[in-house]
Every structure is written in structure tokens, then in C-alpha cells.
C-alpha positions in Angstrom: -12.5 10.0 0.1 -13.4 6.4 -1.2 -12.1 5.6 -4.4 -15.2 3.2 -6.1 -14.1 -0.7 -7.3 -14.8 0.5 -10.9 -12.1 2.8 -11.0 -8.7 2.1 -12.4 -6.7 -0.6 -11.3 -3.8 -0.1 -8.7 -0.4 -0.5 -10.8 2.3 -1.9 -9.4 6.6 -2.0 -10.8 8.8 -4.3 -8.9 11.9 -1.9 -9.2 15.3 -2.9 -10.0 14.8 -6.6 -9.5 18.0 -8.7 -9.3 16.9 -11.1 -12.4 19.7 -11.7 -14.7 21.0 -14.1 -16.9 24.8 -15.4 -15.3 27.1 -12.5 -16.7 29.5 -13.7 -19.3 32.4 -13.1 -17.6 32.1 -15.5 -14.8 30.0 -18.5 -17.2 33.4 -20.4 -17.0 33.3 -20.7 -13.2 33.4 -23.7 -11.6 30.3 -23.3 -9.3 28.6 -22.0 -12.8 29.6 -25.1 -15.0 28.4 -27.5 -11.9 24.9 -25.6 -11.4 24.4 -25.5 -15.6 25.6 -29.2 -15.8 22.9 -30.1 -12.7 20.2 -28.6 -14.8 21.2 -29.5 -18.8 21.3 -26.0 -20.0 23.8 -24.0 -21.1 25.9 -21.5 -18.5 24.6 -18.4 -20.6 21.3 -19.7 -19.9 21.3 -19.9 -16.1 19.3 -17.2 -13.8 22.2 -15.7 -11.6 21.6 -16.8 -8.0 23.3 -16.4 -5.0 22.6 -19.2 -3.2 24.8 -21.2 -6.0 27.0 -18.7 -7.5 27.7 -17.1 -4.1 31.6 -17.2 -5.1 31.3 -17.2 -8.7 29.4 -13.6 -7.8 32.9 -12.1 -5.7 34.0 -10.2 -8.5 30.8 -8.7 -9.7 30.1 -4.9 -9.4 27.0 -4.4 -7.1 27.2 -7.5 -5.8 24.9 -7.3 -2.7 22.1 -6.2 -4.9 22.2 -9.0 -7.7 21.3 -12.6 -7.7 18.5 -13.0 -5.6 15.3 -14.1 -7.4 13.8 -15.5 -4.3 12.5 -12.1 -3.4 10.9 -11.2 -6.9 9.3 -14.9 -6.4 7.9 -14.2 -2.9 6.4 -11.0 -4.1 5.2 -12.0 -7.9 3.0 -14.6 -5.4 1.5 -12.7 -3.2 0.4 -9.9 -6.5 -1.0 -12.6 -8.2 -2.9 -14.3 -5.8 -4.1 -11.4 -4.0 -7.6 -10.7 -3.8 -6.7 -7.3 -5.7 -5.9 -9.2 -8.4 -8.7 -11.8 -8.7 -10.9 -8.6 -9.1 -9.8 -7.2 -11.8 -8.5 -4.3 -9.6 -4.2 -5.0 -10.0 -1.9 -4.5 -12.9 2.0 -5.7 -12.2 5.3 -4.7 -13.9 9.0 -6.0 -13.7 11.5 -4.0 -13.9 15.1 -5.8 -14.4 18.6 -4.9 -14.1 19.6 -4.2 -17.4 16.5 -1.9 -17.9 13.8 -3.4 -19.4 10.3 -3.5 -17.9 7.8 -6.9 -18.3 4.0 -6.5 -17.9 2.4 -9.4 -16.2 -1.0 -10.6 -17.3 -3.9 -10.5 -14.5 -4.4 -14.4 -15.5 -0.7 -15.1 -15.3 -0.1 -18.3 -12.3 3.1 -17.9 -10.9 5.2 -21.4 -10.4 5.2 -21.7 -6.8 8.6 -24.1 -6.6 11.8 -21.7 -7.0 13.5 -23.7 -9.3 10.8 -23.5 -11.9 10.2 -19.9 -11.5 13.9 -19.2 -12.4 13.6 -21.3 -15.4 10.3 -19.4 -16.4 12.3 -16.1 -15.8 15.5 -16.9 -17.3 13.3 -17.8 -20.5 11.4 -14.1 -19.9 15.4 -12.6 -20.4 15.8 -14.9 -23.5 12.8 -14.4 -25.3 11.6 -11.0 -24.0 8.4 -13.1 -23.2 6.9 -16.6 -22.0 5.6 -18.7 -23.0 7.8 -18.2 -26.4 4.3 -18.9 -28.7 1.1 -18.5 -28.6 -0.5 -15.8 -26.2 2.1 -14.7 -23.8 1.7 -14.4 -20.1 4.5 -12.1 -19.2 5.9 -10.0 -22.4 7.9 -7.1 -22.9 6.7 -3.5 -22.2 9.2 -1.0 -22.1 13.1 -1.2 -23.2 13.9 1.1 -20.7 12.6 2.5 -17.2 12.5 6.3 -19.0 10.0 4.6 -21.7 7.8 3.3 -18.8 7.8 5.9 -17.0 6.6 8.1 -19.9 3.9 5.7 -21.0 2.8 5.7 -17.6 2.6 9.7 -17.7 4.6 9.7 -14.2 6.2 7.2 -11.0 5.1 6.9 -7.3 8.7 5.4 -5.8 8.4 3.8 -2.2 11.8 4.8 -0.9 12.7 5.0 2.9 13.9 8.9 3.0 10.7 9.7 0.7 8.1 12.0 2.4 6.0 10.3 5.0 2.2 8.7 4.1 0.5 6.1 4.7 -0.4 3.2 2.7 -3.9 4.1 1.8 -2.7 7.8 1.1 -0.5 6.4 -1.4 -3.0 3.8 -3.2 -5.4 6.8 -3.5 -3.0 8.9 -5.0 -2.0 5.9 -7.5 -5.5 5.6 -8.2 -6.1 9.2 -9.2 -3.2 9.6 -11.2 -2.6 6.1 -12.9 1.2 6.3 -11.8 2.5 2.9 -10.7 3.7 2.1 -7.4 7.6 1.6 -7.9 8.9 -1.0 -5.0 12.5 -1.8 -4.6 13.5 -5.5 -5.0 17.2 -5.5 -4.2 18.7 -7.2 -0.4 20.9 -4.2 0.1 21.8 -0.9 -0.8 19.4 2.0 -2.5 18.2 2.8 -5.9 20.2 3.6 -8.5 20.3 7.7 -8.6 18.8 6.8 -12.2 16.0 5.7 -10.6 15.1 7.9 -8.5 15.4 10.6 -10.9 12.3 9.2 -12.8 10.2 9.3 -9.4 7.3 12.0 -9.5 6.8 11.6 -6.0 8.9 10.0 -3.8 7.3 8.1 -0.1 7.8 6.4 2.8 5.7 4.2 5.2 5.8 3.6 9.0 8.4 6.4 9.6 10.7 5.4 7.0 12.0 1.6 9.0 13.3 0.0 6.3 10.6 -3.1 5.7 11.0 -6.4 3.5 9.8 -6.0 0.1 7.1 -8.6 0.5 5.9 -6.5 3.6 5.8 -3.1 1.7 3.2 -5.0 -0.8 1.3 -6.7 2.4 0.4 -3.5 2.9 -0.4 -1.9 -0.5 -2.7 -4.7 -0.8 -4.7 -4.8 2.8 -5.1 -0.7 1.9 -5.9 -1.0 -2.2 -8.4 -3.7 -1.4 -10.2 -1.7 1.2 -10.3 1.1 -1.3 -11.2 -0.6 -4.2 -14.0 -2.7 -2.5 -12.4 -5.7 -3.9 -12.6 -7.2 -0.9 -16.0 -6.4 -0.2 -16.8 -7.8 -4.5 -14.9 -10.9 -3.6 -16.7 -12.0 -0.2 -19.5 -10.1 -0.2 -21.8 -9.9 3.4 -24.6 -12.0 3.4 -28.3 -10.6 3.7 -28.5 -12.3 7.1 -25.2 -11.4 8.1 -25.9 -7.5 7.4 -29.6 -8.1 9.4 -27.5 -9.5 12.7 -25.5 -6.3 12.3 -27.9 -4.2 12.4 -29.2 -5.7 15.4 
């Protein structure tokens, strides 16, 4: 079955991504104060982030699953500048820690330095939006994961003991049903039992090996582009090229 570029666009929920203001129980930390002081903003105003607050982060719960917005970065880039999304074929949520769920808009251009996408986020947690006036780029959409679930009538969760498919199986089935594609964003660990409570249907890819986040969408993407014909509508064959073919 071929799924036609007009029909509804693949959506996509980064699940459970570790984006977080610094809690306030560890804003007093030295390694906290020296990363705010570094940057002129205020501790409570800081993304949390491993890579600086590596021992400021020993006594928080979960740990191993928090404070790396390197791999929501590395993924928000290749969503937005996929051909998917220059066709019109791509819709992309973010799901965060304490619940909430952002919509990204189709035009949004993610900052490609890490520093200044954590300040871009870390203004998203503040403001439930950015920019903070005028037409926003990335804005609230859900308070919780049970709201956007429900709005989305149901949840396709990639999870590595899910039932086994392939990619294209599962972007057709997306398709279909308008259920977004839920991808886990955390390091380590597994989804919250919260989580996967909400999950309609629950699959896995290439035997259930546990693969990078960033790979998982690689593939989405190769397989919803093929599907779609948004490859095709973005680089479409030449009259002479098709000719040689067909010799």
C-alpha cells in the first residue's frame, strides 16, 4: 500500500526529553553559581546540563535520564531540516519532564550552536513559548502527556520490547491513524510506566537493539519520505532523466 504525498503529515513526539530548568534544590551549587555567573542569568534560569552540573546533578532522583539537551538538539535538527519537513509532510512535538508537551512550527530553524539552543529552550520552560511576542515558533500544546494523547485520539510508542515492525510499517500505520510517533529521548533507563500506559500500540525496530535516538528518526524519515513522495516532490526526476531510464 502507498500512502499518497497529500495525505496527512507524519507526527512525531520526542518523549520524555531531559529539558529542565536547574531544580531549586541544587541552584546554590557551586558548579551552578559558576555556569549562571559565566552566562549573566540567574541559576533558576539555567537549562540543567550534565556536562556542567555533572556533580551538582549526584543527588538528583533519575539522574541518568536528566540533563542532557544535546540529544533533543541533535534530533530537533535533523526533524526540521529533513526533507519531510520542507514538504509540508512533518509535524513535531516535545514532550518534557515535568509533563508538558510543545508543538514545533514547520518553519521553526533550530539554532545549530548548543549553547544557544539551551538558551532558546530554557526560555520555552519560562514562557511556555518562544519567541515571548509576536508569532511564536515553539508554544505550548498540552499541560500533560494524557491531554496530548487525547487530542491526538491515540500514541504509537517506539520502545525496544514493543512488537516487532519495520519502519515503513510503522509510518503507514501513523499515517492512517494520525497517532504520533512517541521516541524516547533519555541516555539511560526506560519510560516511565506512565508513559507507556498512554501507548496504543507499542513497537520495536531491527529486533528490538537498542539504537540512538537520532538513528530511530534516520529511519522514520528515509521510510516517511519514501511513502509520502516527499522525496520524489522535493527532487523530482527530470524528463530526460526518466527517458534514459526507460532505455
Amino acid at each position: 500500500m502507498r500512502v499518497e504525498a497529500a495525505a496527512r503529515r507524519v507526527r512525531i513526539v520526542l518523549l520524555e526529553s531531559p529539558l529542565e530548568l536547574v531544580p531549586r534544590e541544587i541552584r546554590n551549587h557551586p558548579q551552578v553559581v559558576r555556569y549562571a555567573r559565566r552566562f549573566g542569568i540567574d541559576p533558576g534560569e539555567a537549562l540543567l546540563d550534565k556536562t556542567y552540573h555533572y556533580y551538582a546533578m549526584a543527588s538528583l532522583p533519575q539522574k541518568w535520564k536528566r540533563g542532557r539537551p544535546d540529544i533533543v538538539h541533535v534530533s530537533l535538527l535533523l526533524l526540521q531540516d529533513s526533507v519531510l519537513n520542507l514538504t509540508g509532510h512533518l509535524e513535531v512535538y516535545i514532550h518534557v519532564l515535568d509533563g508538558r508537551v510543545f508543538r514545533v512550527e514547520p518553519e521553526t530553524r533550530i539554532p545549530k550552536h548548543l549553547d544557544r539552543f539551551k538558551g532558546l529552550m530554557a526560555q520555552l520552560l519560562i514562557h511556555n513559548r518562544v519567541p515571548p511576542t509576536g508569532k511564536p515558533l515553539i508554544h505550548l500544546y498540552a499541560s500533560t502527556l494524557r491531554e496530548f494523547v487525547d487530542k491526538m485520539g491515540g500514541l504509537i510508542l517506539l520502545w525496544e520490547r514493543g512488537k516487532p515492525a519495520t519502519p515503513a510499517d510503522i509510518v503507514r500505520e501513523a499515517l492512517e491513524t494520525g497517532w504520533p510517533i512517541g521516541i524516547g529521548m533519555f541516555p539511560r533507563g526506560d519510560f516511565k510506566k506512565s508513559t507507556l500506559r498512554k501507548a496504543s500500540r507499542t513497537y520495536s525496530i531491527y529486533g528490538g537493539v537498542p539504537l540512538k535516538a537520532w538513528t530511530v528518526i534516520h529511519e522514520l524519515l528515509c521510510a516517511a519520505e519514501e511513502i509520502t513522495g516527499a522525496r520524489r516532490a522535493c527532487c523530482p526526476i527530470r524528463e530526460e532523466d526518466e527517458s534514459e531510464n526507460a532505455e
